[in-house]
C-alpha positions as CSV (number, residue, x, y, z in Angstrom):
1,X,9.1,-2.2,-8.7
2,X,7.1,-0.4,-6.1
3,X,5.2,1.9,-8.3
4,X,2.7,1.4,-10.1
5,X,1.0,4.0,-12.5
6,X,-3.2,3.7,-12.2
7,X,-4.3,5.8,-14.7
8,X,-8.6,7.2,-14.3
9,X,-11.1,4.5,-15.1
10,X,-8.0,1.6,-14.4
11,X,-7.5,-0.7,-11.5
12,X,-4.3,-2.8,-10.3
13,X,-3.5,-5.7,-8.2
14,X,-0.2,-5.7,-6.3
15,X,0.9,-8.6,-4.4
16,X,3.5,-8.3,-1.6
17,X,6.0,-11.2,-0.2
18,X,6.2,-10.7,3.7
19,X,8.3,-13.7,3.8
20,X,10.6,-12.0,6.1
21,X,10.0,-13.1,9.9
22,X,7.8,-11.4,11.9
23,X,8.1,-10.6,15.3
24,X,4.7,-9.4,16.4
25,X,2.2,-7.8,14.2
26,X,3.7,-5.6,11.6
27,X,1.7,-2.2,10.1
28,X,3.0,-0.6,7.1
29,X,0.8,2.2,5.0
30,X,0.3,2.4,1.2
31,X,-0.1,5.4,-0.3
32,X,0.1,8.0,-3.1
33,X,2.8,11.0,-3.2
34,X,0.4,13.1,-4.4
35,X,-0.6,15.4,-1.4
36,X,-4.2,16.0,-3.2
37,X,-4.8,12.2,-3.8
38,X,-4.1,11.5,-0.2
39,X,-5.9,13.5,0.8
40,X,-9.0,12.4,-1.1
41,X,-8.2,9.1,0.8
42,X,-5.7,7.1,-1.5
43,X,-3.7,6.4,1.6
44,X,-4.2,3.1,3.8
45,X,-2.7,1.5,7.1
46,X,-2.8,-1.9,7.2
47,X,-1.5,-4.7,10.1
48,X,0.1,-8.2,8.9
49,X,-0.5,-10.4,12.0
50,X,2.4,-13.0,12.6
């Protein structure tokens, strides 16, 4: 699953396997689809060092 519904006044915790191999540092971004929630900030960029 790589969705998950956060309803107001709720919270979530998602945890992500990067067991695949790394060649370098890897960024990815998580975000919402909703073009007004992203841009209230509900989108991040994040780095998994190798």
């Amino acid at each position: 699953m790589d969705t998950v519904h956060v309803w107001p006044g709720e919270s979530a915790r998602v945890a992500i396997d990067f067991a695949h191999p790394l060649v370098g540092d890897q960024d990815y971004v998580f975000h919402c689809h909703s073009l007004e929630h992203a841009e209230a900030g509900m989108v991040l960029r994040f780095t998994v060092k190798a």
